[in-house]
C-alpha positions as CSV (number, residue, x, y, z in Angstrom):
1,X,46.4,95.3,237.3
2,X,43.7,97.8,236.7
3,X,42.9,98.1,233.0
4,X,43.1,101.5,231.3
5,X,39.6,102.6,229.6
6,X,40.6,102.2,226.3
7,X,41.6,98.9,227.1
8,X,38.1,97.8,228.8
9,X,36.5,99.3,225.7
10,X,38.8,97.5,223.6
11,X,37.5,93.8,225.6
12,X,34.2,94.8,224.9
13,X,34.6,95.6,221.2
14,X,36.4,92.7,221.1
15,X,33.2,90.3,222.8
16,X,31.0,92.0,220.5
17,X,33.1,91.3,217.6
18,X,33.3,87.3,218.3
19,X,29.5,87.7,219.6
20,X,28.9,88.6,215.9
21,X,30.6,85.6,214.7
22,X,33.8,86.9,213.9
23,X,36.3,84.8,213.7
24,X,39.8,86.5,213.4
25,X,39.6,90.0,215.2
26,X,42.5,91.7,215.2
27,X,43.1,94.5,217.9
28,X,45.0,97.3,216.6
29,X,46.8,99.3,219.7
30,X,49.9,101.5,219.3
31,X,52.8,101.1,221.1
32,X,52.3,102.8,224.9
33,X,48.8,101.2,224.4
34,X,49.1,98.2,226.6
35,X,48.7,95.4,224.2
36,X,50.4,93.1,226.8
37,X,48.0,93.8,229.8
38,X,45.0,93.3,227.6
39,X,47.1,89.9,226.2
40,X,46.9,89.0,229.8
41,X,43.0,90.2,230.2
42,X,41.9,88.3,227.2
43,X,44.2,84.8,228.4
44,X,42.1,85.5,232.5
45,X,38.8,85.9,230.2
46,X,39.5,82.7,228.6
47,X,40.8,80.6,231.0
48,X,37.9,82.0,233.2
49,X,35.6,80.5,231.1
50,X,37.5,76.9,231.3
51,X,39.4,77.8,227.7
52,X,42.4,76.8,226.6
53,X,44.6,79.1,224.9
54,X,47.6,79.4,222.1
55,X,49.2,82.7,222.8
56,X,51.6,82.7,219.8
57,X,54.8,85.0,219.5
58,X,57.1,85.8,216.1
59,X,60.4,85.4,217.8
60,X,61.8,83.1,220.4
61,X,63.3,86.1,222.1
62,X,59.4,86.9,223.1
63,X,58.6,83.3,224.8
64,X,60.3,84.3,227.8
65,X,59.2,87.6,228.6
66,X,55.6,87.1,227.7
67,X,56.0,84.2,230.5
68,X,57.2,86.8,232.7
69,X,54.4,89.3,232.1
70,X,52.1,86.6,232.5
71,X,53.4,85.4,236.2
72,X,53.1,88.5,237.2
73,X,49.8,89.3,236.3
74,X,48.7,85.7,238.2
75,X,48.7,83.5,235.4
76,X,50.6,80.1,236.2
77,X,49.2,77.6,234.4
78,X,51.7,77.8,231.4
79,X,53.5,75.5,229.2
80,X,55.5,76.3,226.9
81,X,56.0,75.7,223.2
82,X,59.6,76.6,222.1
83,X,62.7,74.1,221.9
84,X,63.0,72.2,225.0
85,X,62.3,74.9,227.3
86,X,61.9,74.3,231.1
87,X,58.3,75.3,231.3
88,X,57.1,72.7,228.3
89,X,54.5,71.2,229.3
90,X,51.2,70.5,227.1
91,X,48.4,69.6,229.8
92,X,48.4,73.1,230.5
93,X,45.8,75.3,229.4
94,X,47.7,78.2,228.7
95,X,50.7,77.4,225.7
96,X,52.9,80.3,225.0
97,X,54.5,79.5,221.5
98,X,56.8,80.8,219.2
99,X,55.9,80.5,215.7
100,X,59.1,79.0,214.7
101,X,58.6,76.0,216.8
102,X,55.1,75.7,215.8
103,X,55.9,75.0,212.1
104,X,57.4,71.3,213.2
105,X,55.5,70.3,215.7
106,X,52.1,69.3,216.1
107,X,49.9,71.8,217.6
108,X,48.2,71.3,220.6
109,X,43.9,72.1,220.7
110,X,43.3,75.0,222.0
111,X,39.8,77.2,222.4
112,X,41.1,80.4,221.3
113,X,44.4,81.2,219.8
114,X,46.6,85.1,220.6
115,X,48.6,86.2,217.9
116,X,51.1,88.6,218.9
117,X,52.7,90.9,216.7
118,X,49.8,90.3,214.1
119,X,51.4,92.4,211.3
120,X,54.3,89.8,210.7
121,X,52.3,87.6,208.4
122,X,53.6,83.8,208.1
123,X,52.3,81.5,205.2
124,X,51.7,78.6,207.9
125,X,48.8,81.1,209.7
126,X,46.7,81.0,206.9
127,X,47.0,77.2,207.2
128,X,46.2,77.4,210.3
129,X,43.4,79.3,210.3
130,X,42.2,76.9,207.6
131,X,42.4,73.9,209.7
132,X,40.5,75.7,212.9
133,X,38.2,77.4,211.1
134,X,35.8,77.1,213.9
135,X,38.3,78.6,216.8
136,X,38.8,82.1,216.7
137,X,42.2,84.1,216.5
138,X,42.7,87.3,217.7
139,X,45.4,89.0,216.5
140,X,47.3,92.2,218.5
141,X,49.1,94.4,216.8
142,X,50.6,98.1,217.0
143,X,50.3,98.4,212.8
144,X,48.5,96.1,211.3
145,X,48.8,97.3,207.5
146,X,50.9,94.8,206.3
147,X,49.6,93.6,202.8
148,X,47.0,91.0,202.2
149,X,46.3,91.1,206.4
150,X,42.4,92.1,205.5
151,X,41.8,88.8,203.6
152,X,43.0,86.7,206.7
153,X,41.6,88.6,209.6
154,X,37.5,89.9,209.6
155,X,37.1,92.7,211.9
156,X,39.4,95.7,212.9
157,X,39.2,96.9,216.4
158,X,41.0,99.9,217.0
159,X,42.2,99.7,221.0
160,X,43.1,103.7,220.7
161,X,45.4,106.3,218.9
162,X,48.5,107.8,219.5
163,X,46.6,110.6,220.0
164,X,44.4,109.1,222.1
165,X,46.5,108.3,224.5
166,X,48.4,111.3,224.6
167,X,45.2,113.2,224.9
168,X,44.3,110.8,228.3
169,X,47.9,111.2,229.6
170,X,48.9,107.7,229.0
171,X,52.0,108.9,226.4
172,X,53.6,112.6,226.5
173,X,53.5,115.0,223.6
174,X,55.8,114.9,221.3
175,X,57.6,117.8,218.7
176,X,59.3,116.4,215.7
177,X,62.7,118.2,214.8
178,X,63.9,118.1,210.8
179,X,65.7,119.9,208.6
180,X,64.5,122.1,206.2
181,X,66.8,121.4,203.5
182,X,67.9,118.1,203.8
183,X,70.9,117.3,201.7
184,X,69.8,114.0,199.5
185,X,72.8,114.4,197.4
């Protein structure tokens, strides 16, 4: 898949980011953005370069589809994390996890880990990041303002804005409808 602009421009923030020696980048893109195709880019960049990668979900209900998106964008090499799903299967390079199976299990070592749906914060990340202080996380997110978020992650790249996108023809324009007196009785 061809990548959008904003989404080449956000891999290149992103490389100068970790080129800086950031560790925990986290990509800020809004919904409409393409968060998933540049999931995929980073995970080609990575496994380009002989890496092995975490890409870590907040729900089980995500394992699946991310799998999906990731076949069709010519990734196979995946195991997966989660229960005692069919794919499971650590000697691969790529390891699509859900968070919930990664708090009882032992982790596998991985080169870079991919944090979906950054914002939803989980006391064992910041554990995590403690104990691979030298691998970098990169979180995605649509709204990243979720409190305390700043003290775990180091850099904020902004992928695009609503705006943005609506501006570039990637989302429509939108009109908000609301009453003028609203009854909070």
């Amino acid at each position: 898949m061809q990548l959008r602009p904003h989404q080449t421009e956000a891999l290149h923030m992103l490389k100068s980011s970790l080129g800086k020696g950031n560790k925990r980048p986290m990509i800020q893109a809004p919904t409409g953005a393409g968060k998933t195709v540049l999931g995929q880019a980073i995970v080609k960049g990575c496994l380009a370069k002989g890496n092995r990668i975490i890409f870590c979900v907040p729900a089980i209900s995500l394992i699946d589809q991310t799998v999906e998106s990731f076949w069709k964008a010519g990734i196979r090499d995946i195991g997966v994390i989660q229960a005692n799903h069919e794919l499971t299967n650590p000697a691969m390079p790529v390891q699509v996890a859900s968070i919930q199976t990664l708090l009882k299990r032992s982790i596998p070592l991985a080169d870079v880990v991919l944090i979906d749906e950054a914002h939803r914060w989980y006391k064992f990340y910041e554990r995590w990041f403690e104990l691979w202080d030298n691998v970098p996380f990169v979180g995605l997110s649509a709204t990243p303002w979720t409190k305390g978020l700043g003290k775990h992650y180091d850099d904020l790249i902004i992928a695009a804005t609503t705006q943005d996108l609506i501006d570039e023809g990637y989302l429509s324009d939108f009109r908000v409808y609301a009453p003028s007196h609203p009854d909070l009785s």
